[in-house]
C-alpha positions in Angstrom: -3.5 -19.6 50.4 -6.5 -20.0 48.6 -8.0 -23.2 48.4 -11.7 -25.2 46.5 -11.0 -22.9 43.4 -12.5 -24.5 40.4 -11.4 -21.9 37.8 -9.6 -23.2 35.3 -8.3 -21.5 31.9 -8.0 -23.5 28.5 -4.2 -23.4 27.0 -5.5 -20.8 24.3 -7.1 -18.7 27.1 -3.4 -19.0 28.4 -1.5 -17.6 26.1 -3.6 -14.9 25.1 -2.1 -11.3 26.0 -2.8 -7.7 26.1 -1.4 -4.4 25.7 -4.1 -2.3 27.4 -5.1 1.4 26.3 -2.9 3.9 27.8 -0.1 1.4 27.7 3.1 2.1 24.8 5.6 -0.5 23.6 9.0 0.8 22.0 10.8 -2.3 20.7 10.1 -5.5 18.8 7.0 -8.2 20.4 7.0 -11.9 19.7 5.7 -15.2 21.5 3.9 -17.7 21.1 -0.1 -17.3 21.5 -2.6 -14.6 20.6 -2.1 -11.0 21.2 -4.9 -7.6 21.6 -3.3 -4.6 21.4 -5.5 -1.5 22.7 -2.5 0.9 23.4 0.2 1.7 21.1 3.1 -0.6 19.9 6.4 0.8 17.6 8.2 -2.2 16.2 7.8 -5.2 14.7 5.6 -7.8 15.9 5.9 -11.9 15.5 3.4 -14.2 16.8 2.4 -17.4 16.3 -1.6 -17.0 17.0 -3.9 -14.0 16.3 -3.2 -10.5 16.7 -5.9 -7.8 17.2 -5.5 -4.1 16.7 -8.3 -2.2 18.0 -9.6 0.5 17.4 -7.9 3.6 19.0 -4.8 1.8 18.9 -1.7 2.1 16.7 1.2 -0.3 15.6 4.1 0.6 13.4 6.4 -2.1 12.4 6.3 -5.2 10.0 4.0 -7.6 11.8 3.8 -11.9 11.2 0.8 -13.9 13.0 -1.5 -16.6 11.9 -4.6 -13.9 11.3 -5.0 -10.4 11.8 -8.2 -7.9 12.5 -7.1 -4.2 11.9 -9.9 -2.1 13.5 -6.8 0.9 14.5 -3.7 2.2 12.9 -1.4 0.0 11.2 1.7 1.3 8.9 4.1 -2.1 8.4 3.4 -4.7 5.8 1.8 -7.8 7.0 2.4 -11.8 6.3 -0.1 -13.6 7.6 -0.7 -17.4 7.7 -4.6 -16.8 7.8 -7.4 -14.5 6.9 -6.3 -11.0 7.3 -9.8 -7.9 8.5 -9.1 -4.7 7.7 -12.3 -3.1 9.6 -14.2 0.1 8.4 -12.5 1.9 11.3 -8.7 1.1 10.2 -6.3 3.4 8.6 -3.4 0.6 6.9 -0.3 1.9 5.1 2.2 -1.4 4.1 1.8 -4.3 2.1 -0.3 -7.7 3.2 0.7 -11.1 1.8 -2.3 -13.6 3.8 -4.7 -16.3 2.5 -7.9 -14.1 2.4 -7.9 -10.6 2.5 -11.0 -8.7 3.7 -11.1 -4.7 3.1 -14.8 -3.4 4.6 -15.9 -0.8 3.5 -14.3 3.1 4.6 -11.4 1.6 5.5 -8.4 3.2 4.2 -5.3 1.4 2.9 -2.9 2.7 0.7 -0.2 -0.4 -0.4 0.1 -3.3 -2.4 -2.3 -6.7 -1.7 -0.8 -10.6 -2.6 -3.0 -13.2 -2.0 -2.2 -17.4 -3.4 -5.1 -18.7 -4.9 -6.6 -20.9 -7.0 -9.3 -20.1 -10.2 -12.8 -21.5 -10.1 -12.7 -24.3 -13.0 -15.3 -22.8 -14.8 -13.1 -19.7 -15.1 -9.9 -21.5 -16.0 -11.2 -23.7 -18.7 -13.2 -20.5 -20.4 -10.1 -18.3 -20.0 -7.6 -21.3 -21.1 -5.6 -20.6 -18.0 -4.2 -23.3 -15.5 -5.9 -23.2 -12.4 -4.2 -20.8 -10.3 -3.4 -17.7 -9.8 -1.6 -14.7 -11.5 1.8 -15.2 -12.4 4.9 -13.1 -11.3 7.4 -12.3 -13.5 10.5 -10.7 -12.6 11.1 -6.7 -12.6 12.2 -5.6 -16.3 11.2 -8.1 -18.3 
């Protein structure tokens, strides 16, 4: 038994988990906590923290956290509570609903973007527009 050890790890540090390169996950992921994925994951994924896809890895399936960082592969749409980083290095296929949206440059995406937000004042009072954003209508009208 080890004893006088004075490491101790933060609840986030806690819950943080990896799937490590090399490693391949056939099924659906979810917990609570953050989540790096360096191998390969094929199914959906639900988290309640971060999720990381780095580069070199791949994920297919819908995926739900509170922010996301695509540096890999993803093909899945994406609902995010937070920011979502599509890095330079990413190749993204699905759909991302999140509060901010970053695309860096030479990353490729091919889907459709929806992000809720709200129009400076100076451009809703010039354009006569409420202040927010675009409004859906339904299919066919």
């Amino acid at each position: 038994m080890a004893r006088g050890s004075t490491t101790t790890r933060s609840t986030s540090e806690a819950t943080d988990s990896l799937i490590g390169r090399g490693a391949r996950i056939r099924g659906r992921v979810h917990g609570d906590g953050s989540l790096r994925v360096e191998g390969s994951v094929e199914g959906d994924i639900q988290l309640t923290g971060d999720l990381e896809i780095e580069d070199g890895a791949s994920v297919t399936g819908d995926v739900e956290a509170s922010s996301l960082v695509v540096a890999g592969q993803l093909t899945g749409d994406v609902t995010s509570r937070g920011p979502v980083t599509i890095r330079a290095t990413a190749q993204f296929a699905g759909d991302i609903g999140g509060s901010e949206v970053v695309l860096e440059e030479g990353a490729t995406f091919a889907g459709r973007i929806e992000v809720e937000f709200d129009l400076p004042v100076e451009l809703s009072e010039r354009t006569g527009a409420r202040a927010q954003g675009p409004r859906r209508e339904p299919a066919g009208r």
